[in-house]
N, C-alpha and C positions, 0 to 999 in steps of 0.2 A: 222926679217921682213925687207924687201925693198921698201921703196916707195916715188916716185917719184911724184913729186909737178910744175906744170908750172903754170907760174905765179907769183911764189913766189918773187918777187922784187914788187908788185903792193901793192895795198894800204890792203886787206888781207890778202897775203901771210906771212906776218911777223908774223901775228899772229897764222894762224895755221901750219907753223914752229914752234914757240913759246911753242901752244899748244900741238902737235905732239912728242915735243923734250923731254915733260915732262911726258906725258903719254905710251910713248914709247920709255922710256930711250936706250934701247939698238939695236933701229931700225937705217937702214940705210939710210938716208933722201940725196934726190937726187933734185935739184933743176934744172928749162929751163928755163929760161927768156930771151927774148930779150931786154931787159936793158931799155925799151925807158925812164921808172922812177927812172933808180937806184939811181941819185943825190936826187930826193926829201925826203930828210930825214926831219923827224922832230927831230930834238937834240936829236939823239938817242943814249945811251950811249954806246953801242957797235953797229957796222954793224952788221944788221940780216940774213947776210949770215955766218956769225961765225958759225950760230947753223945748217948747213948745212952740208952734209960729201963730197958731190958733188958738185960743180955747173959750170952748163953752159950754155953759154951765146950764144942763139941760138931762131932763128925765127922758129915761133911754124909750119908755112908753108910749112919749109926746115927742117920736124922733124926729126933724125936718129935712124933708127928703134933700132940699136945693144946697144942703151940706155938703152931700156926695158928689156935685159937678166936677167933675175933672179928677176922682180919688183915682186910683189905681189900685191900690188896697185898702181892707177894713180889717183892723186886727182887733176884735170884739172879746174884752176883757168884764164887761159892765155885768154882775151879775146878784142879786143874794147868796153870799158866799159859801157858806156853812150849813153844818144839820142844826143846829141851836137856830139859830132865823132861819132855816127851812120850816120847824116847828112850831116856831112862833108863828111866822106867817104863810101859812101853806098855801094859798089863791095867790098872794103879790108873789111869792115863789115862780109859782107858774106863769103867773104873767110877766115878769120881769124877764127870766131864766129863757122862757119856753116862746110865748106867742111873741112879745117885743122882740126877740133873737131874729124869729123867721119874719118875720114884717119888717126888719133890717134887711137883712138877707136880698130879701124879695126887691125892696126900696135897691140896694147897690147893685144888683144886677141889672134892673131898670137904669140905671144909670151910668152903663158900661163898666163897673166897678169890675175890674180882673182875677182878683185875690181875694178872697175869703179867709181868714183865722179865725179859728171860733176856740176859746179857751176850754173844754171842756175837762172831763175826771176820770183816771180807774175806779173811782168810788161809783160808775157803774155796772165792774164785777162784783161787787155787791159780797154776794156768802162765798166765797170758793178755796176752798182749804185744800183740795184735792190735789193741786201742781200750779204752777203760774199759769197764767192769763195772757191769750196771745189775742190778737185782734179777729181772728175768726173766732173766739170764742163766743157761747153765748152770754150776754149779761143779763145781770141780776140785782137790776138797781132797789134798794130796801127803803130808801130816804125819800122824802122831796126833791131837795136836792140832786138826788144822782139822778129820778126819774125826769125829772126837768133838761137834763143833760142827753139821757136818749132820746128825748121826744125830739132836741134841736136837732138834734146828729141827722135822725132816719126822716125828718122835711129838708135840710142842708142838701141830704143824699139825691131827694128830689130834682135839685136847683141845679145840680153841679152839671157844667156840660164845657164843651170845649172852650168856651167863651167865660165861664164863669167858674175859676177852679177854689174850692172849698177844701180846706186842711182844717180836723179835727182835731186838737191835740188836748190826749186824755192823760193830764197833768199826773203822778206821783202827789203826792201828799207836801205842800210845800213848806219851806222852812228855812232860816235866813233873815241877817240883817235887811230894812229896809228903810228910805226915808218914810215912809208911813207902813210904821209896824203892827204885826199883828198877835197877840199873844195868845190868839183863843186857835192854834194849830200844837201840836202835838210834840214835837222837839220844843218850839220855841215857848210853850210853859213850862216843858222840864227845865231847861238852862232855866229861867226867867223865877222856880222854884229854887233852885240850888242858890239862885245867886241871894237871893233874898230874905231866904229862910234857912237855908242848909238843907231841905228836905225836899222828897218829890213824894208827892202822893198819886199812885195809879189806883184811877177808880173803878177798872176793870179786875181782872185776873191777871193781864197782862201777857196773855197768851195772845190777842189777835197779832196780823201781819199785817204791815204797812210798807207800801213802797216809800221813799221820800227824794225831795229833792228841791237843791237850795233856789230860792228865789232870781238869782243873777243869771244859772244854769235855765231857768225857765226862760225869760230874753231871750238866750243863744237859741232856744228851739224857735222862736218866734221870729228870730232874724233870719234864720235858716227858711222858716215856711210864708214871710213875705217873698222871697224870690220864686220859691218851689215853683218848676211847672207841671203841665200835668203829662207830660214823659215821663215824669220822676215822680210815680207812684198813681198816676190815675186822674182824674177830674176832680172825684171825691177820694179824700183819705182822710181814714179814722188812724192814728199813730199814738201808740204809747210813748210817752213822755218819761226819762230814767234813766238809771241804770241798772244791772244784775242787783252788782257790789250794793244797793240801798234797799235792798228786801229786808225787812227788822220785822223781829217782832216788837210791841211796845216795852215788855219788859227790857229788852236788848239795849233798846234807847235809855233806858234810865241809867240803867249800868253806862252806859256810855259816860255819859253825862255825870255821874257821879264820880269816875273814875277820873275826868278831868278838872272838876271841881273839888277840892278835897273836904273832909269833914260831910258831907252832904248823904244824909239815908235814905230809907225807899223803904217806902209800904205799900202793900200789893193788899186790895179789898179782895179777897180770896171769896167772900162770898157773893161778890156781885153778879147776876145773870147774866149771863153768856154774850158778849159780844157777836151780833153775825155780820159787823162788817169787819171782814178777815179776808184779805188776800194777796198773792203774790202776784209781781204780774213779769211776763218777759217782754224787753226791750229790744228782741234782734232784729226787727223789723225796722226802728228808727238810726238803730246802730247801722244797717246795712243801708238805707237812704239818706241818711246825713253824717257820715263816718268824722266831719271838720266839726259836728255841732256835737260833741257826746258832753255829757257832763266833767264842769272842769275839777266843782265841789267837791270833797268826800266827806264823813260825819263828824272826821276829827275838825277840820276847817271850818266848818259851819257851829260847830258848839263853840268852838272858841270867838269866833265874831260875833256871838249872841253873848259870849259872856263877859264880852272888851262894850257892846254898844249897850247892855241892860245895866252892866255895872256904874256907867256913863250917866242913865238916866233917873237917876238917885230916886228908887221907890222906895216909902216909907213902910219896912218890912214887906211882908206879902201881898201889900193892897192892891199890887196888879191886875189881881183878879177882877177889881174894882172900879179899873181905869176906862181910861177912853179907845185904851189898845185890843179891846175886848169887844167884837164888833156889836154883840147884842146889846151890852151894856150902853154904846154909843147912841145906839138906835133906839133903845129905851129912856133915854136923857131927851134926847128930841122929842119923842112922843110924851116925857110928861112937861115939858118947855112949852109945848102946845106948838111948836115951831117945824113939823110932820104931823100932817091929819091920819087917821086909821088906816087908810090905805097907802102910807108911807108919801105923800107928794107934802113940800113944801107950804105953808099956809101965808 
């Protein structure tokens, strides 16, 4: 088997490299990245591209088709990650996220490619406070971001057919150690605040709802929908990504996090405007399609490896905020290095 991974330098791909390398000892693992994160390593004891047979280092925009010859699968991770660089950049958003996604797509079908993954988000239910969020629902993407994520889904939807099977998977909210970590996600500043200051600051109310879910546990869905056929769920499937047990509100999390960390407080901006990305989502539908792949994580497990690998990486008090684990921050070092032109490509 051949399959080809973009993305892979980001703060997931190590691990479903990792996971990939192991469950499919004798596959051909083909890596794209445009590199913008490759320095942010967390003291990882070897480079995660070791476990790679290919890589290159190549904007997902400017993709080359004669890559794909002989892939089997595409598990397409390469994306502008967050609403912070959704807002910064809302065009290279869409073109990254949205038109390069399906001009992939389009490119591996052409080229007998079998499997499609496409990483995509719940953060395209968007406002929904009402009950959890099943896959018939309708969504309500509020972001760049999320909107970029339905537009790939419903042309993906297009493509899918018996020859060419497409798995969407609309990730939970992630979190968890990684070799290239991230701290601009939601657990992983809380731990990453406690551990370095004693304090969490939430700058909501802290009422919204968040599904989550640890980084490693994301791999396993991913190794699960490299095999998936389309018996097992359709041509196209759009699947939540989860579990029940990880439906938080943000408040919830901090308390979590505090309670595992000692001495560590929480301030809640009581007056900040209303969060509307708020929602729960339901998971019976991936629980009942991949009953071996559920999540292994739970939030006790993941706070504590976030607070054994941040306490490891000796920040000078809170400057986290300030690092290069912060993906806007990264991407705003580049641009004033002059080393990324305006529309984010390498100079």
């Amino acid at each position: 088997m051949k399959i080809l991974i973009t993305g892979n330098m980001g703060y997931l791909g190590p691990c479903v490299v990792r996971r990939l390398r192991i469950s499919e000892p004798d596959a051909i693992l083909i890596g794209v990245d445009t590199a913008y994160f490759g320095t942010c390593l967390t003291q990882a004891g070897v480079l995660p591209e070791s476990r790679i047979d290919v890589q290159y280092f190549m904007d997902i925009r400017k993709f080359s088709g004669e890559i794909l010859e002989g892939v089997d699968a595409v598990v397409h991770l390469a994306a502008i990650s967050n609403d912070p660089m959704g807002n910064s950049f809302e065009d290279i958003t869409f073109d990254i996220n949205y038109r390069a996604s399906v001009m992939l797509a389009k490119m591996a079908k052409s080229y007998g490619v079998k499997s499609f993954i496409y990483a995509s988000s719940c953060s395209v239910y968007g406002c929904a406070d009402e009950g959890a969020r099943s896959e018939s629902d309708a969504v309500q993407p509020l972001t760049a971001y999320a909107k970029s994520k339905v537009l790939t889904e419903q042309e993906l939807r297009r493509l899918a057919d018996k020859e060419f099977t497409v798995t969407c998977l609309r990730f939970s909210t992630a979190c968890g150690m990684s070799d290239r970590l991230r701290l601009d996600l939601v657990l992983n500043d809380f731990v990453a605040d406690a551990v370095t200051g004693k304090h969490i600051s939430i700058l909501s109310d802290g009422t919204p709802w968040r599904p989550l879910i640890n980084v490693k546990d994301m791999a396993r869905a991913i190794d699960w929908a490299v095999n998936r056929s389309s018996s097992d769920g359709g041509t196209f499937l759009a699947v939540n990504i989860g579990s029940e047990q990880w439906n938080y509100q943000v408040k919830d999390l901090a308390e979590a996090v505090a309670e595992i960390i000692p001495s560590t407080d929480i301030s809640i901006n009581k007056d900040a405007p209303p969060d509307k990305r708020s929602y729960r989502v339901s998971f019976d539908l991936f629980k009942q399609l991949a009953p071996k792949y559920q999540p292994e994580f739970n939030l006790t497990d993941s706070i504590l490896e976030l607070k054994s690998g941040i306490a490891h990486m000796n920040f000078n008090g809170n400057h986290f905020r300030d690092s290069d684990f912060i993906r806007l921050k990264m991407i705003s070092r580049h641009r004033k290095s002059g080393r990324l032109n305006e529309q984010l490509y390498w100079t």
